[in-house]
C-alpha positions as CSV (number, residue, x, y, z in Angstrom):
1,X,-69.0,20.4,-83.2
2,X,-67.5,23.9,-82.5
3,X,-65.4,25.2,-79.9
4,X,-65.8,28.7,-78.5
5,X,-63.0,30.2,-76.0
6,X,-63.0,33.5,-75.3
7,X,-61.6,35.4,-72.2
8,X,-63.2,38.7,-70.9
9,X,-60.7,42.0,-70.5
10,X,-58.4,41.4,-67.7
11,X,-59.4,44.5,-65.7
12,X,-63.0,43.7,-65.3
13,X,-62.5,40.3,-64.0
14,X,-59.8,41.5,-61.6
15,X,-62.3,43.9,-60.6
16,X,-64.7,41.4,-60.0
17,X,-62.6,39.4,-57.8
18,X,-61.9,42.3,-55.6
19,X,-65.1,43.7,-55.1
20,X,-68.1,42.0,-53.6
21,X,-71.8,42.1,-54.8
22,X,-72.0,45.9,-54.2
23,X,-74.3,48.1,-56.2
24,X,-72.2,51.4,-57.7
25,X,-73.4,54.2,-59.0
26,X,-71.6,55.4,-62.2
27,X,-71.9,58.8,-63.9
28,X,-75.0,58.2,-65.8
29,X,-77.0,57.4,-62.3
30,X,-77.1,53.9,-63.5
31,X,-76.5,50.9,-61.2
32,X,-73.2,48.6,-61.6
33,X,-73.5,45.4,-59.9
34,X,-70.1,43.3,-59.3
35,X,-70.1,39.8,-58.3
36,X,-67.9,37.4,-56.8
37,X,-66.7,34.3,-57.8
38,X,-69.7,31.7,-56.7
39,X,-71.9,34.6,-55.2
40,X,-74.1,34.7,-58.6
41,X,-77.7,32.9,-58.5
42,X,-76.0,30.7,-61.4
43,X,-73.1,29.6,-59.4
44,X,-72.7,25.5,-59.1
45,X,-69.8,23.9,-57.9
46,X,-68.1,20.8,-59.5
47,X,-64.8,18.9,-59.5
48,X,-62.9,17.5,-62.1
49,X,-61.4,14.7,-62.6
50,X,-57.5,15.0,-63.9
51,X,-58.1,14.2,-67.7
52,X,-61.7,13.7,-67.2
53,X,-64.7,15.5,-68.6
54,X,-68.1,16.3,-66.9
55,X,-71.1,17.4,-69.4
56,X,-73.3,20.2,-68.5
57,X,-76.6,20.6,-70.6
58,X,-77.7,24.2,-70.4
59,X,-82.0,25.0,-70.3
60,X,-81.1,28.1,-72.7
61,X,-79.1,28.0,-75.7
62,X,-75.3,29.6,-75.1
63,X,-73.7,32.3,-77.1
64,X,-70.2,32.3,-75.0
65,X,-68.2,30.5,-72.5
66,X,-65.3,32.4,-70.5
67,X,-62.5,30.4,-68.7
68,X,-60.8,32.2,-66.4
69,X,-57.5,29.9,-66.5
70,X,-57.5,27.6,-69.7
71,X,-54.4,25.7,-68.6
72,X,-56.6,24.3,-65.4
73,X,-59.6,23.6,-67.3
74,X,-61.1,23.6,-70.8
75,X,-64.2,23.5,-72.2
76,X,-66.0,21.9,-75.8
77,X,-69.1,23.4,-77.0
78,X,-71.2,20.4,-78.8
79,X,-74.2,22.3,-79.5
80,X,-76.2,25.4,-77.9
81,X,-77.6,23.7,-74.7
82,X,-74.4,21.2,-74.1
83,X,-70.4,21.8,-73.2
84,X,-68.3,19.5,-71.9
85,X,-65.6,20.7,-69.4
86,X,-62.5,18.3,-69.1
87,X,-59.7,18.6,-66.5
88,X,-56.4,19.3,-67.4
89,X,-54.2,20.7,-64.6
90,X,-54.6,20.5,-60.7
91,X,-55.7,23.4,-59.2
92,X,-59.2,25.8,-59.2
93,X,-60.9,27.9,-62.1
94,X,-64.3,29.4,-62.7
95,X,-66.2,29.5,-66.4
96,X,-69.2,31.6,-67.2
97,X,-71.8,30.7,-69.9
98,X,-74.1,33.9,-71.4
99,X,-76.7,33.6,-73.7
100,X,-76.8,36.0,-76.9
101,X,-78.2,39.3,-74.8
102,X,-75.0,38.8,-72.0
103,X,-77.5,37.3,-69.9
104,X,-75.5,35.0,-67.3
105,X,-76.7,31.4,-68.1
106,X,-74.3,29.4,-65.4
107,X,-70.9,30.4,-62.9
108,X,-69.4,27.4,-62.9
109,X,-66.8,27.2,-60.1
110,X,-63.8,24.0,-61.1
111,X,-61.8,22.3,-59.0
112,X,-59.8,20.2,-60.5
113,X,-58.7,17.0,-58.5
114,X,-57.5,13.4,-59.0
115,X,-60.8,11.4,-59.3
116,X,-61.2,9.5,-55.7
117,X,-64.4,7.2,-56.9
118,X,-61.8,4.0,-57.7
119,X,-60.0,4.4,-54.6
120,X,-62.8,4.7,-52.3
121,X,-64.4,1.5,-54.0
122,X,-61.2,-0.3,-53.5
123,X,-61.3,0.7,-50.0
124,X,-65.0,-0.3,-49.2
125,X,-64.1,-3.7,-50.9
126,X,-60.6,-4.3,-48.7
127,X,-61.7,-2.5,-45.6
128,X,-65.4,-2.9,-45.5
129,X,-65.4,-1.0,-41.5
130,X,-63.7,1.8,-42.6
131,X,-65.7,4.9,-42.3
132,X,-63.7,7.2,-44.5
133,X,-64.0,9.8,-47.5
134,X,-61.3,10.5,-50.0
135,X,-60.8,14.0,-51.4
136,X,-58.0,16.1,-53.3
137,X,-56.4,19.1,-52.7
138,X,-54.0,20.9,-55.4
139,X,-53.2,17.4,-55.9
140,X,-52.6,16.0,-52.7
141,X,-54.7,13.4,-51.0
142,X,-56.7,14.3,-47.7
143,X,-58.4,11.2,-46.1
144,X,-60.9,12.1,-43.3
145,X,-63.7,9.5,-41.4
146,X,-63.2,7.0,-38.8
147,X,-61.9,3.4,-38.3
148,X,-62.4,1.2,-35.5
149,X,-58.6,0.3,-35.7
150,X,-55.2,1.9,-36.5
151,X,-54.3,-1.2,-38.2
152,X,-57.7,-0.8,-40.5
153,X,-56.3,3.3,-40.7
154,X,-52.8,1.6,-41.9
155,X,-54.5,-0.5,-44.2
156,X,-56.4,2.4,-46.1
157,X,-53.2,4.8,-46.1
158,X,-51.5,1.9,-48.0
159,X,-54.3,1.3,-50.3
160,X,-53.9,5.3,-50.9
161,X,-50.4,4.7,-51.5
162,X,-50.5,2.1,-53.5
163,X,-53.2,3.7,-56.1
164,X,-51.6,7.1,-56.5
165,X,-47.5,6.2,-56.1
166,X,-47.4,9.6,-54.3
167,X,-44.0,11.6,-54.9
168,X,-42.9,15.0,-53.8
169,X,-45.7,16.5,-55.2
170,X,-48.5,14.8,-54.3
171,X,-48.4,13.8,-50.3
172,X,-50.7,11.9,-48.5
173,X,-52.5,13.9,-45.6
174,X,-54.2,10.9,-42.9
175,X,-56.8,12.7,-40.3
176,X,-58.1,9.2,-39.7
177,X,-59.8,9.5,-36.2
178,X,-59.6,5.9,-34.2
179,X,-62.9,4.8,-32.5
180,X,-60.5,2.4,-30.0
181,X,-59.3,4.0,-27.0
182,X,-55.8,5.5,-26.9
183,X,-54.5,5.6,-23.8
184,X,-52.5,2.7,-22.4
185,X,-51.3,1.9,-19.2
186,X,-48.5,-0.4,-18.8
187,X,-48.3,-2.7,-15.4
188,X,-44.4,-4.1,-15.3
189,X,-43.0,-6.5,-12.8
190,X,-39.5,-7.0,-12.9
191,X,-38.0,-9.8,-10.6
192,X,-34.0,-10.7,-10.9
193,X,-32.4,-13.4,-8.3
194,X,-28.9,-13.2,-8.0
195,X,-27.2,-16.2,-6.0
196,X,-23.2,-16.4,-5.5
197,X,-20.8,-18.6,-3.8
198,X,-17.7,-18.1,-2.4
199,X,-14.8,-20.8,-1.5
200,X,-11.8,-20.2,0.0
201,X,-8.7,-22.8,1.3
202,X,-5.3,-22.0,1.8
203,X,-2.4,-22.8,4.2
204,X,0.9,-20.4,4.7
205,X,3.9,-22.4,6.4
206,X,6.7,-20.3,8.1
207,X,9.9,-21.3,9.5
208,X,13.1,-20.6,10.7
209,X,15.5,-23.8,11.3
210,X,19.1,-22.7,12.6
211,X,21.9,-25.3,13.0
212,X,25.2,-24.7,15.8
213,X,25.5,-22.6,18.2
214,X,28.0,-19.8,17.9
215,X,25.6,-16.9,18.1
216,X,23.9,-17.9,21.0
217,X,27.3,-19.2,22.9
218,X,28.5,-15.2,21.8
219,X,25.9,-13.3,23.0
220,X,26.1,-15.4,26.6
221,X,29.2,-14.8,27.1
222,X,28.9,-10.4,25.7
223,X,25.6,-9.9,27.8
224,X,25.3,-12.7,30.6
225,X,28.2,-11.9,32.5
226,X,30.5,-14.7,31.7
227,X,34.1,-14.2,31.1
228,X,34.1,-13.0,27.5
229,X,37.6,-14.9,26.9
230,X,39.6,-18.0,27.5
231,X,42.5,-17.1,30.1
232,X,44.7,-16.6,27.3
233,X,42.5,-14.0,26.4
234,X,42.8,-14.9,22.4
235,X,40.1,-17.7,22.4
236,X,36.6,-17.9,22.7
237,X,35.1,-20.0,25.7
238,X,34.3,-23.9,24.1
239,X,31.5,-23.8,22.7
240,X,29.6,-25.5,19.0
241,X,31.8,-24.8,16.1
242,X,29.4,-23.3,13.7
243,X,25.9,-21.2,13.3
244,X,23.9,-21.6,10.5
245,X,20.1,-19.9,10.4
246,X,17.8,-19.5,7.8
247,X,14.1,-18.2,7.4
248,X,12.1,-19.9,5.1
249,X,8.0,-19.0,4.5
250,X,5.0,-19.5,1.6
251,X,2.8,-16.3,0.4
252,X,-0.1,-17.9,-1.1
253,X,-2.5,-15.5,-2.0
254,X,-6.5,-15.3,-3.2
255,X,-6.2,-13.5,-6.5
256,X,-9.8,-13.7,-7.6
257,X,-10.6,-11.9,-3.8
258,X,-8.0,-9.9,-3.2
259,X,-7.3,-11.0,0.3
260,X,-8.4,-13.5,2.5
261,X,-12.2,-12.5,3.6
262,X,-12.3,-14.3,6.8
263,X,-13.8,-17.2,7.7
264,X,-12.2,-20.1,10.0
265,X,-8.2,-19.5,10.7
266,X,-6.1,-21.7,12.3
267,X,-2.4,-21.2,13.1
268,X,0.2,-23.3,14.9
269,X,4.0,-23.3,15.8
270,X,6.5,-25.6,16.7
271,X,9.9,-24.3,18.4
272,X,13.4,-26.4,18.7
273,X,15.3,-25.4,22.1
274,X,18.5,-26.9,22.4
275,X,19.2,-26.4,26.0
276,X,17.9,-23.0,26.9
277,X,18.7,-22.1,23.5
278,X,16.4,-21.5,20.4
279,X,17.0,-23.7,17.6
280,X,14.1,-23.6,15.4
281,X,11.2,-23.6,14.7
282,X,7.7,-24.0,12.2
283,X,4.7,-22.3,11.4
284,X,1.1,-23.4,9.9
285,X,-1.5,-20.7,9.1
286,X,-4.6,-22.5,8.1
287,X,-7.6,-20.0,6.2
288,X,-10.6,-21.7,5.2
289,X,-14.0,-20.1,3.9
290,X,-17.5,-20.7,2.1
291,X,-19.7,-18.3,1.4
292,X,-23.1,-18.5,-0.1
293,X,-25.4,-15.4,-0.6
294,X,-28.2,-14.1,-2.4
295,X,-30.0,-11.1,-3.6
296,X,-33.2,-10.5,-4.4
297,X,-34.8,-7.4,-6.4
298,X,-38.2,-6.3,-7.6
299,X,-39.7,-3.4,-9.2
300,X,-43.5,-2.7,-10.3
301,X,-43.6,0.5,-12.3
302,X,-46.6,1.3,-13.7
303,X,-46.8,4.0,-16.6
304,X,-49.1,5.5,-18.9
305,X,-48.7,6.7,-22.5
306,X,-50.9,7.7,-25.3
307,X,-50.9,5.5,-28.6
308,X,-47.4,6.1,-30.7
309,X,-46.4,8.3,-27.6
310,X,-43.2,6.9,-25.7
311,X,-42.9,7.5,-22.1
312,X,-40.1,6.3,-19.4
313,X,-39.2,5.6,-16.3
314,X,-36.7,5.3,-13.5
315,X,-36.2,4.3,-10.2
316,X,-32.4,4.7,-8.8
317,X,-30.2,7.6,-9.1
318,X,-27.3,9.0,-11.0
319,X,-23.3,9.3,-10.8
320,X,-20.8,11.8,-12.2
321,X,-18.4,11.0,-14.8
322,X,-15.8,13.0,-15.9
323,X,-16.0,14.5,-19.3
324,X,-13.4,17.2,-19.5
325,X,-10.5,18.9,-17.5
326,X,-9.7,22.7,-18.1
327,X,-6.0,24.3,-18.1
328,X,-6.4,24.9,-14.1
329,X,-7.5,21.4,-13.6
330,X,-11.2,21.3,-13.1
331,X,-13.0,19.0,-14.2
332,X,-16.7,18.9,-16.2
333,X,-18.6,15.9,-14.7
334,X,-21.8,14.9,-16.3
335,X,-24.4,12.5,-14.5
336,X,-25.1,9.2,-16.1
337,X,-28.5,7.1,-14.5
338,X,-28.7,3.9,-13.1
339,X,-31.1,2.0,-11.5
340,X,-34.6,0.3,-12.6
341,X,-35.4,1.4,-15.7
342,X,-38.7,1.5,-18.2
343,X,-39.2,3.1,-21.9
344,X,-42.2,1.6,-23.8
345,X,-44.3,2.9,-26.4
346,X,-47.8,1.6,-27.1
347,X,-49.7,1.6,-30.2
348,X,-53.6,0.8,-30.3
349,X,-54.3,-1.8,-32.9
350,X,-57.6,-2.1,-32.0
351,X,-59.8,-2.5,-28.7
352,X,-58.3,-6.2,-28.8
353,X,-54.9,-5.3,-29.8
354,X,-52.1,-3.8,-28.1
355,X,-48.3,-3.3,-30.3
356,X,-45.7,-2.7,-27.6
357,X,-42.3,-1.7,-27.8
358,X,-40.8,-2.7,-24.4
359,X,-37.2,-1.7,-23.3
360,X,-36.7,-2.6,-19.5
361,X,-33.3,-2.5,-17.7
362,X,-31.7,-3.1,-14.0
363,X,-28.2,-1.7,-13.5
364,X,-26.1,-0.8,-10.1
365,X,-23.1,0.2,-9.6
366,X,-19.6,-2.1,-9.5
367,X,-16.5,-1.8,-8.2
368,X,-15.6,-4.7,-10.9
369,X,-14.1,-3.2,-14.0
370,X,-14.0,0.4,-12.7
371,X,-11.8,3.1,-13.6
372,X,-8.3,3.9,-11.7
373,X,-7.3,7.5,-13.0
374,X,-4.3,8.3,-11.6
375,X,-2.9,12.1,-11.1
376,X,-0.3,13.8,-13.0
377,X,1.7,17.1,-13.5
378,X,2.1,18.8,-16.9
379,X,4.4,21.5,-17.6
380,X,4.2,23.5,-21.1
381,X,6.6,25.4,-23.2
382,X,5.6,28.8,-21.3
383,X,6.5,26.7,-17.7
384,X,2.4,26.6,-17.4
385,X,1.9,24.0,-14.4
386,X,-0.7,21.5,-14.8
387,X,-2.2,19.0,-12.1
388,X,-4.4,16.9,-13.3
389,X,-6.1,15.3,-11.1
390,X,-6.7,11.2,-10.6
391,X,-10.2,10.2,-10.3
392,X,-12.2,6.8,-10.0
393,X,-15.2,6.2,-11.9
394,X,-17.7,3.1,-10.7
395,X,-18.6,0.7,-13.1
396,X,-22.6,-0.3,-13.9
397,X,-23.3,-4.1,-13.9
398,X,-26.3,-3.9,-16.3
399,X,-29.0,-6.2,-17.4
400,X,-31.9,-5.2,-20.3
401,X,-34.0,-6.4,-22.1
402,X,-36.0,-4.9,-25.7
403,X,-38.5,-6.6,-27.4
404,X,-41.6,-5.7,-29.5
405,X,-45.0,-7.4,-28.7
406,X,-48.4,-7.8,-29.2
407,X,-50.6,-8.4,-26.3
408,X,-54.6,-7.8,-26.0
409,X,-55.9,-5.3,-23.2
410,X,-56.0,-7.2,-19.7
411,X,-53.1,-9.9,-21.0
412,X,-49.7,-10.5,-20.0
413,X,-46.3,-11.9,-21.3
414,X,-43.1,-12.6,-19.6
415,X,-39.3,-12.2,-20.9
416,X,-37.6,-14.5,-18.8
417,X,-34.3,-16.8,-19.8
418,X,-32.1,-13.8,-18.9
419,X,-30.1,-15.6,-16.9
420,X,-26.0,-15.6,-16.7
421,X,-24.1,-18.0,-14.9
422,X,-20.0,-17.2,-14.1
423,X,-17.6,-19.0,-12.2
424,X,-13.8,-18.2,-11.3
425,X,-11.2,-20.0,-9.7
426,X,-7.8,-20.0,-9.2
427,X,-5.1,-22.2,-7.6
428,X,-1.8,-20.6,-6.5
429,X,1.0,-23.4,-5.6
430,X,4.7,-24.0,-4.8
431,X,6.3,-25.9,-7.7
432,X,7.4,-29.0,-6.9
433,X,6.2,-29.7,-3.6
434,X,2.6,-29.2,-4.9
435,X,3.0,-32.9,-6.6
436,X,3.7,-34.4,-3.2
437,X,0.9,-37.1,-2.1
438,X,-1.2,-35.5,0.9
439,X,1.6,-33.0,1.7
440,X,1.2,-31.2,-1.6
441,X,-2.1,-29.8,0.0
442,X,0.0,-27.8,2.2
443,X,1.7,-26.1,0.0
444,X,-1.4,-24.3,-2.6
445,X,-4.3,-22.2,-1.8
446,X,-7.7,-22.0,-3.4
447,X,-10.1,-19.5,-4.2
448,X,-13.0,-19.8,-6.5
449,X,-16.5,-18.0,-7.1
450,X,-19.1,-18.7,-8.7
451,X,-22.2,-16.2,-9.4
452,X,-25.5,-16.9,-10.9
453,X,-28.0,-14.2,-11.8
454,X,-31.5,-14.3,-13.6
455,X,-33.9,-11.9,-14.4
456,X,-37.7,-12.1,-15.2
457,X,-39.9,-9.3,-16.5
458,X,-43.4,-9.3,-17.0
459,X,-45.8,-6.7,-18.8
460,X,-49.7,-6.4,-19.0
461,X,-51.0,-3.4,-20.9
462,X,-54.5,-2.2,-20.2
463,X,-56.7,0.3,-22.3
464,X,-57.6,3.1,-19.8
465,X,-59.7,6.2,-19.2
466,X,-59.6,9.1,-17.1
467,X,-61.7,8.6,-13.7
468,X,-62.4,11.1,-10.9
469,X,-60.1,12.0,-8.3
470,X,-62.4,10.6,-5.5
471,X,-61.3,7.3,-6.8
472,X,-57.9,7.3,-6.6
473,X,-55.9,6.3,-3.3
474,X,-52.3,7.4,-2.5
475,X,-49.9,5.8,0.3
476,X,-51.0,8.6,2.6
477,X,-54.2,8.5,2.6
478,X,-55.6,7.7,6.3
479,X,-52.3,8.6,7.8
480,X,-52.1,10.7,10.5
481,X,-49.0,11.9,12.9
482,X,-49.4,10.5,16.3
483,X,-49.4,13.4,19.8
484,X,-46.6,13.7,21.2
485,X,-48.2,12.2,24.1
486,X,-49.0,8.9,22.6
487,X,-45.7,9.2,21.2
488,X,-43.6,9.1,24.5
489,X,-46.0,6.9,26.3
490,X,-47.1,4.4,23.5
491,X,-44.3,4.4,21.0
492,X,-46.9,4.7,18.4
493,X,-45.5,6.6,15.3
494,X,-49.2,7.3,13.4
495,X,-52.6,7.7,14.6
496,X,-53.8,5.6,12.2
497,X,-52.9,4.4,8.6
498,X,-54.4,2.3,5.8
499,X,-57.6,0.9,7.9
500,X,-59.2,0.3,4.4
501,X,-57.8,3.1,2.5
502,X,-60.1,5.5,4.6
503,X,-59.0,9.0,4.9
504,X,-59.0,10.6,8.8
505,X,-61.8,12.5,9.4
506,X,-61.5,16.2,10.6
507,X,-62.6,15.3,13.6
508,X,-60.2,12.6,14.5
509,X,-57.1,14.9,13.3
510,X,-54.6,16.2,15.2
511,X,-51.3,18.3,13.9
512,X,-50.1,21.2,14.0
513,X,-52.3,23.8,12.3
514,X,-52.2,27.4,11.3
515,X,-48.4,29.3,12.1
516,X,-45.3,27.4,13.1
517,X,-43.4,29.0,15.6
518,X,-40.3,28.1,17.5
């Protein structure tokens, strides 16, 4: 066996490679003819396999064999007629074979790859639907062909990965096509019932007992016109040796409420005269309440995304909130949402097979737990002034939900047991006198609350396609304004609206058309 490696002078090849097949005439009227890599009747392609060898058997015996890069590719001469080429390196070469008159025998143009023909049997045995071809490039990986899945398209890619252990060299290029469609709409229903109950019982008691009668027997005798004095002008006229008042009163409050918020009231008095005289007298103030309400909210967005796209909604509004405050005092606000809320993103197993990623979320504003800011005056070292100013931000009451599910086209699944249940009360008594069989009832007050809220959400995903505009239908289609005549006389609003989703002819229209004047 003998091994021939030889490399052609550096200038003619570079010539080569910049010059296409052109004829040139030299000096001597002779033609030169200059061909490019692969242009030559004797060019073949072939790849290589890293540390693997191909054998080409020549029809002519060969007198030399050029390699253009040795470190990609080398090359062993067994006899005239047969030379085996073995991969070394990733990347591209090109070897030329001449008989003994510099005939050309062969352009052989290398690439120099990682040899696929394992993995792509280990993927038609794993993944027997996968349409797909294997291939290298400067020793990545490049997988091309079709699947009727992305789960089937994960599948190969991990097969890939698992074969070749890829590292920051070699990378992993997927251009899988999936046959199942890709678009997905997502049909939500989100239902939430919130029921609350409100109690209230409480009684005040006010009084004002007074015992003699000096003041009153005083002020008679000042302001009625009665001899002030005794007719030794030193002694009061007779009248009850002492006066003695006091005021006495409960302030039983509702904590949890704030204040009393209505309901039945009841008050009553009872006055002491003694004579024509006032004595005393008691109050009752009597507050009793129950409320019971409930709320009810629903919201059907609908959505669309493309598979691995993430797409959102909302339905509500936004509020400022205060982020900063300059050295005059103005503030930066930035708006925060709230409202009905919908982020999903939708990936396309296959035509029966839908991965979802489902974030839903119903918040309003609350005046429970909000912010109280109040305002204040700085002064620096320079005497600088600074007001800032006291603001109130809203709280959100918020309820979401995230989960991740798998659902076929057409079928639904609900995330429901978000429910929350809270209850308050408070009691607010006199001590002592609370403990007081039947009477102690007169002397507390009650308040207590109890809310109950849950929320249900429920999410079908459907495989769509594009369809014509003639087949879609918006609320105001068929809706027309009514004249002004049948307006005044009628009360009607509309000449017609949603009679079978039909749109108003031309005929049948009547609006204002063309310029609008005043």
């Amino acid at each position: 066996m003998k091994v021939f490696l030889s490399v052609r002078s550096a200038a003619v090849f570079a010539l080569s490679i910049i010059m296409g097949p052109v004829a040139i005439a030299g000096p001597n009227g002779l033609a030169t003819q200059i061909t490019q890599p692969g242009d030559s009747p004797f060019s073949q392609q072939v790849t290589l396999g890293l540390n693997k060898s191909t054998i080409v058997d020549l029809g002519s015996p060969a007198a030399d064999v050029v390699i253009t890069n040795p470190n990609i590719a080398d090359a062993v001469v067994q006899t005239s007629q047969r030379i085996i080429f073995r991969g070394i390196n990733y990347g591209q070469t090109n070897a030329f074979v001449f008989d003994r008159d510099g005939n050309q025998l062969l352009n052989l143009e290398i690439n120099v790859e990682m040899d696929m023909a394992s993995i792509e049997q280990l993927i038609a045995r794993h993944v027997p639907g996968a349409r797909v071809k294997i291939e290298g490039l400067n020793g990545s990986v490049v997988i091309t062909g079709t699947t009727d899945s992305l789960a089937e398209s994960d599948a190969v890619q991990r097969l890939v990965e698992a074969y070749l252990r890829p590292d920051e060299t070699t990378k992993i290029v997927n251009m899988i096509d999936i046959a199942a469609k890709d678009q997905v709409l997502l049909e939500v229903r989100i239902v939430e019932m919130q029921r609350n109950a409100i109690k209230q019982l409480g009684i005040n008691l006010t009084g004002s007992p007074t015992f003699g009668d000096l003041s009153n027997l005083v002020e008679k005798q000042l302001y009625t016109g009665n001899p002030p004095v005794s007719a030794d002008t030193t002694v009061l006229a007779p009248g009850l040796p002492f006066d003695v008042s006091t005021d006495i009163g409960t302030g039983l409050t509702y904590p949890i409420q704030g204040r009393a918020l209505g309901g039945f009231s009841l008050g009553g008095a009872y006055t002491n005269y003694v004579g024509s005289d006032l004595q005393s007298s008691i109050g009752l103030e009597l507050n009793a309440l129950e409320r019971i309400g409930i709320v009810k909210t629903l919201a059907e967005p609908n959505i669309v995304a493309m598979s691995g796209e993430s797409a959102k909604f909302l339905a509500g509004g936004e509020f400022p909130v205060p982020v900063g405050q300059d050295q005059n005092g103005r503030i930066t606000i930035e708006f925060k949402p709230y409202g009905v809320g919908l982020g999903f993103t939708p990936v396309v197993l296959s035509e029966g097979r839908i991965s979802l990623k489902v974030s839903t979320e119903v918040s309003e504003l609350s005046s429970e737990g909000a912010f109280q800011g109040e305002s204040s005056t700085i002064v620096d070292n320079q005497g600088n002034t600074t007001t800032y100013e006291g603001v109130t931000l809203p709280a959100l009451s918020v309820r979401r939900a995230e989960s991740v599910i798998e659902l076929p086209s057409g079928g639904s699944m609900m995330m429901a047991g978000l429910i929350q249940s809270k209850s308050r009360q408070s009691l607010d008594q006199i001590p002592g006198l609370k403990k007081l069989p039947i009477l102690g009832a007169l002397f507390r007050s009650r308040d207590f609350i109890q809310e109950e809220t849950e929320l249900v959400v429920i999410v079908t995903p459907y495989l769509v396609d594009p369809t014509s505009k003639n087949q879609l239908r918006t609320p105001a289609d068929g809706y027309a304004n009514a004249s002004d005549a049948k307006t005044i006389f009628f009360g009607k609003l509309n000449e017609q609206y949603g009679r079978d989703g039909a749109s108003v002819p031309a005929s049948e229209y009547r609006a204002p058309v063309g310029f609008i004047e005043e």
